[in-house]
N, C-alpha and C positions, 0 to 999 in steps of 0.2 A: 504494500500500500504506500507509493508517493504521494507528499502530498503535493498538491496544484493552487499554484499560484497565479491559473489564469485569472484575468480578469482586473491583478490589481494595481493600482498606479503607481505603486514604489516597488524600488527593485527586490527578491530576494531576501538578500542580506540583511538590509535593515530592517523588512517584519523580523526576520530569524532572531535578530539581536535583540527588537523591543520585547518580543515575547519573551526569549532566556532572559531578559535582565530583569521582567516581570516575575515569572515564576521563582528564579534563583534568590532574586534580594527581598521580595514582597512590598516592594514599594507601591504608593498612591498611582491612579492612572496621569494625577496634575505633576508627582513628581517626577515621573516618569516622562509627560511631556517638558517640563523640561530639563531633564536630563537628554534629550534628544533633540532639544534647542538647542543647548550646547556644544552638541555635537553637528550643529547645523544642518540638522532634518526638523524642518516644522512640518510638525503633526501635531494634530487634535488629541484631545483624551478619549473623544470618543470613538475614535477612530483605534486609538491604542486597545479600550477593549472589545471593538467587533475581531481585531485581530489575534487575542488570547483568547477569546471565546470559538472563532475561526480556527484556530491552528492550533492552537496548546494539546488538546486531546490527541490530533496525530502524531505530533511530535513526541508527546508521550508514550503514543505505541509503536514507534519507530525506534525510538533509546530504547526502549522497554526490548524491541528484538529484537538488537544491534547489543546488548547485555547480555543473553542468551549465549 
């Protein structure tokens, strides 16, 4: 099961990384936006969690059998 990034306007990467840095540290979705200000990706919060709610679960079952 890949998961598909059709459709969405930022590269790759930087969902990959808003999501790991969600899950991993447990930060706010406002801190998270900007901690991604920061890193000069403006994105919304809300947009941060259609994206952990979108991808967290595969990404989860990908590590989960990439552990195996």
């Amino acid at each position: 099961m890949a998961t598909s990034f059709k459709g969405v306007h930022y590269p790759e990467s930087v969902i990959l990384y808003a999501v790991y840095f969600y899950v991993r540290y447990a930060v706010s979705y406002r801190d998270l936006e900007e901690i991604m200000a920061e890193r000069g990706v403006d994105v919304d919060h809300a947009t941060l969690n259609r994206w952990v709610v979108k991808f967290s679960t595969d990404l989860a079952a990908e590590a989960q059998k990439r552990k195996r």
